[in-house]
FIKOLZA-1660 file (N, C-alpha, C; in steps of 0.1 Angstrom, whole numbers, plus 5000, padded with zeros to 4 digits):
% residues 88
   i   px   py   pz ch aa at
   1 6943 1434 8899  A  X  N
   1 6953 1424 8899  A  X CA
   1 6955 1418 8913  A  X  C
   2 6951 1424 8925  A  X  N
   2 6952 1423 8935  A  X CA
   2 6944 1405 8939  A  X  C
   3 6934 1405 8930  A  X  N
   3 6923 1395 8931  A  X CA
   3 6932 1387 8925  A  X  C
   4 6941 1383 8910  A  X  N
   4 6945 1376 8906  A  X CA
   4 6959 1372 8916  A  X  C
   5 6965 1378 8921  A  X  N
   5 6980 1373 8932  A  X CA
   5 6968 1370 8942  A  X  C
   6 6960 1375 8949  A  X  N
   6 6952 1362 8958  A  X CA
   6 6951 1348 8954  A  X  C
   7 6943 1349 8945  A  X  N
   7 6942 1334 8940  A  X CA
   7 6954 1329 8938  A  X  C
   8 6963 1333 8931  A  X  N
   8 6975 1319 8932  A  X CA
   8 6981 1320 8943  A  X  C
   9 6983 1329 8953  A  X  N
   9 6983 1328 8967  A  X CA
   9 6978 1310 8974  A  X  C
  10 6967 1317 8967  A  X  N
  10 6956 1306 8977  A  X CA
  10 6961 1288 8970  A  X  C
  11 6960 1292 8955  A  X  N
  11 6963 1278 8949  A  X CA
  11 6974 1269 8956  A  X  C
  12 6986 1281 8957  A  X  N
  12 6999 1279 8963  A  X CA
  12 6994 1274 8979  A  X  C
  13 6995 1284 8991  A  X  N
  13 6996 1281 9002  A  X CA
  13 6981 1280 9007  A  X  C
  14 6973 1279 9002  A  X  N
  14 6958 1274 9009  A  X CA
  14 6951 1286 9009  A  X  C
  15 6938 1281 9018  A  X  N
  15 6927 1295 9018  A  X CA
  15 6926 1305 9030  A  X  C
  16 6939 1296 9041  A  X  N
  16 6942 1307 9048  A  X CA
  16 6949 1319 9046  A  X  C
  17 6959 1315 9040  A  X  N
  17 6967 1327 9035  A  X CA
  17 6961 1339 9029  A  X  C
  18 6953 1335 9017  A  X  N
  18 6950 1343 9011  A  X CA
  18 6938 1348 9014  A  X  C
  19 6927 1344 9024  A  X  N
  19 6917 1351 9030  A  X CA
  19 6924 1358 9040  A  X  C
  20 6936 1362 9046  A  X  N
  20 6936 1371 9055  A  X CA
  20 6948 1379 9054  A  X  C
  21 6951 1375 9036  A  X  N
  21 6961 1383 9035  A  X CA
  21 6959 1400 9028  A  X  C
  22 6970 1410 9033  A  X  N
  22 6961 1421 9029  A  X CA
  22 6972 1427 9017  A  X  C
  23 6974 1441 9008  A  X  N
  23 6982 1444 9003  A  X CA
  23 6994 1449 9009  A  X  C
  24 6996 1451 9022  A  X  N
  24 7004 1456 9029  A  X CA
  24 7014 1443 9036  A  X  C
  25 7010 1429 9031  A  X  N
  25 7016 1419 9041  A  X CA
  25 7030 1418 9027  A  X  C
  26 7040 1414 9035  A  X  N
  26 7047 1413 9032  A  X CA
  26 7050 1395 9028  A  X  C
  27 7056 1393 9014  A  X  N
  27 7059 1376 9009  A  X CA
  27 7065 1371 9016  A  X  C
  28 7078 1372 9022  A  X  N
  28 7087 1368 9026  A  X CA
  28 7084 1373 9042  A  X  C
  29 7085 1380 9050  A  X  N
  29 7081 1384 9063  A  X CA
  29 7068 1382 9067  A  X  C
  30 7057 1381 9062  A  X  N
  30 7044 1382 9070  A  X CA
  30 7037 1366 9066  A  X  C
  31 7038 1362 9051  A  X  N
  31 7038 1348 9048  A  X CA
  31 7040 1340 9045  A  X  C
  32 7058 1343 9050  A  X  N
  32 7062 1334 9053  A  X CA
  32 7069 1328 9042  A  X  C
  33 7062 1329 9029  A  X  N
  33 7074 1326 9014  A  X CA
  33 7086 1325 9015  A  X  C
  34 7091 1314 9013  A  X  N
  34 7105 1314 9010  A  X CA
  34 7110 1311 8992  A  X  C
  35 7122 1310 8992  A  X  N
  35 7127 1315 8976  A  X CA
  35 7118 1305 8971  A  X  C
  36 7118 1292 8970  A  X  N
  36 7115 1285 8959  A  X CA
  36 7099 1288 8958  A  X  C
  37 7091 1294 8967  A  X  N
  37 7078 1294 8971  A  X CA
  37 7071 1305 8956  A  X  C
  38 7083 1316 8962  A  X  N
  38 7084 1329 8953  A  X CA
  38 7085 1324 8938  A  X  C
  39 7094 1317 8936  A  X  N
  39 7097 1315 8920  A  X CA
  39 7082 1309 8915  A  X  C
  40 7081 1299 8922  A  X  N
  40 7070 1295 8921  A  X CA
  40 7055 1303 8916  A  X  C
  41 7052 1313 8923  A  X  N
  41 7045 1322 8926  A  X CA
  41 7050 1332 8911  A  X  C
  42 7064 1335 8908  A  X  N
  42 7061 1338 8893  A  X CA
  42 7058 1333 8885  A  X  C
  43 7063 1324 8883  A  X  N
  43 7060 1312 8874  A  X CA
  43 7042 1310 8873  A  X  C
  44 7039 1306 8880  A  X  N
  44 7023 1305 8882  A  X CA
  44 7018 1320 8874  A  X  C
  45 7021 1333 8879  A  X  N
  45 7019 1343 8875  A  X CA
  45 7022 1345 8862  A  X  C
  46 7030 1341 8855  A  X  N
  46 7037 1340 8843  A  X CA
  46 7024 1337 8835  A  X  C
  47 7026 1327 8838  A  X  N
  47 7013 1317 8832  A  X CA
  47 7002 1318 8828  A  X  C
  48 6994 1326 8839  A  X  N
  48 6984 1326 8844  A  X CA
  48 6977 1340 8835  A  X  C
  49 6986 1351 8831  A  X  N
  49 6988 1364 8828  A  X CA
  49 6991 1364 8812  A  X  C
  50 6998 1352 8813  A  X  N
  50 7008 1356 8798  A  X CA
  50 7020 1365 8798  A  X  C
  51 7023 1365 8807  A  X  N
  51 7039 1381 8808  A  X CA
  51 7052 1375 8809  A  X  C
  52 7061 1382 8811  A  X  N
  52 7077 1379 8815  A  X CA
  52 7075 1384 8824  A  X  C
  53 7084 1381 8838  A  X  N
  53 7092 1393 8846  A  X CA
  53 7106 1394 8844  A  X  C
  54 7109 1403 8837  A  X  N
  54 7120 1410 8833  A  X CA
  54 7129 1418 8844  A  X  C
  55 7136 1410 8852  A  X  N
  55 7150 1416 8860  A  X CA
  55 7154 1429 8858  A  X  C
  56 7155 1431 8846  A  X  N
  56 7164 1441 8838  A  X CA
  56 7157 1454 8835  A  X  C
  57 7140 1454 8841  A  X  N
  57 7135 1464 8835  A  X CA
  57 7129 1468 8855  A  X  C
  58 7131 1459 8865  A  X  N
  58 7124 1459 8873  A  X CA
  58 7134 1453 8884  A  X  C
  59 7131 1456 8893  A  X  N
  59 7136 1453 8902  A  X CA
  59 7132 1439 8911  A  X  C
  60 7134 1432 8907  A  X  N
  60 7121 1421 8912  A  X CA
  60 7122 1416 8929  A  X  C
  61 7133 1423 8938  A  X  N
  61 7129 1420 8951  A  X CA
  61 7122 1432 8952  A  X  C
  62 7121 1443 8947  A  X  N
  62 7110 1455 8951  A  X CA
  62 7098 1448 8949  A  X  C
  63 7096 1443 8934  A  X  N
  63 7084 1439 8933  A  X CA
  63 7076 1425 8943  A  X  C
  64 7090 1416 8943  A  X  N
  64 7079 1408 8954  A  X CA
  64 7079 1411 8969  A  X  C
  65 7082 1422 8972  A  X  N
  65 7082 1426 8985  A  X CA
  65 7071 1426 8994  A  X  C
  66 7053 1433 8986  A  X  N
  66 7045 1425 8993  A  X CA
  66 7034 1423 8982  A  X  C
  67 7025 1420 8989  A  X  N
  67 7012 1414 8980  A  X CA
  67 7006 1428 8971  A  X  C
  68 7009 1438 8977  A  X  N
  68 7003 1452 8970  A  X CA
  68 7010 1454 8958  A  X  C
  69 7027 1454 8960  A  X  N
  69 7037 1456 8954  A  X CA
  69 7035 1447 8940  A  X  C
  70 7030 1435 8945  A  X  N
  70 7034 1427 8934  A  X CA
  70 7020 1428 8925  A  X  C
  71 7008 1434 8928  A  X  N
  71 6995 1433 8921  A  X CA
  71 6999 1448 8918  A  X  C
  72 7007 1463 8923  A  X  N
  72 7007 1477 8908  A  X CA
  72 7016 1469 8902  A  X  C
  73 7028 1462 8902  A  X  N
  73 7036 1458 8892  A  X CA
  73 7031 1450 8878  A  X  C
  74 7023 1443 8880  A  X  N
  74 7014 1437 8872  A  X CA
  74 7002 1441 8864  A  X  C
  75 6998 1455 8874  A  X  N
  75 6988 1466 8868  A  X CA
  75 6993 1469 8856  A  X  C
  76 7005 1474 8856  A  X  N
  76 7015 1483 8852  A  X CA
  76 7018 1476 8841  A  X  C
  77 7020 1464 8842  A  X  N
  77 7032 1458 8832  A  X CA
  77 7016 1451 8825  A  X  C
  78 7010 1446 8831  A  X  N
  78 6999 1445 8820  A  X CA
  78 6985 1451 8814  A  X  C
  79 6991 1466 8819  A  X  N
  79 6984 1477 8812  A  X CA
  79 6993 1482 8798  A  X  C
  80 7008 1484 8801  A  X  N
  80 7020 1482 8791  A  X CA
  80 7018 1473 8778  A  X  C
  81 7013 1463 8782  A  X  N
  81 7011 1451 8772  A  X CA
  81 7004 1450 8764  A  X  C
  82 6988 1458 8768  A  X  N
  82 6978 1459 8763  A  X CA
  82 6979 1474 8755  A  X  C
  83 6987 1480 8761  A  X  N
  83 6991 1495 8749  A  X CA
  83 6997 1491 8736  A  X  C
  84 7005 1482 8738  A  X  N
  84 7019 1478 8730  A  X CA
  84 7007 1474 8719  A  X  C
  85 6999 1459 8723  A  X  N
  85 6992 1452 8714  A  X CA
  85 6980 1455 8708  A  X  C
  86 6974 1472 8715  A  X  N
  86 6966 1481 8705  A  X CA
  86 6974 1490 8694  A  X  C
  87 6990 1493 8692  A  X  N
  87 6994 1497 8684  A  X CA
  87 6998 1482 8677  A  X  C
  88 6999 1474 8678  A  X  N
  88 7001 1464 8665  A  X CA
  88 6987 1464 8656  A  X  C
% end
């Protein structure tokens, strides 16, 4: 997942960002993301994935806190997904 938040990284704020961004950089403190940037960045993720991000099940400033943060959250929630839709 780490590869897929790069790339819309990159789509989003160019190929600097996301060439020298690591899992430990932080959205908001290291680059620089501000709110509308972020929504954005779900939104695109949303999309991109097929998922919700669900407030209510998650904490979502934990999750966008950094680039690491936000690619286990996605691990997670789209390993979840794919359990759910082998028992249908």
């Amino acid at each position: 997942m780490l590869g897929v938040v790069l790339h819309v990284l990159q789509d989003m704020a160019g190929p600097d960002v996301a060439q020298h961004a690591t899992p430990s950089d932080g959205l908001v403190d290291d680059l620089g993301l501000e709110s509308f940037a972020l929504v954005t960045l779900q939104v695109s993720l949303e999309k991109r994935l097929g998922i919700r991000f669900d407030p209510l099940e998650a904490d979502l400033t934990e999750v966008f806190d950094t680039v690491g943060s936000l690619a286990r959250y996605l691990s997670t929630l789209t390993d979840q997904l794919g359990d759910t839709a082998s028992k249908d």
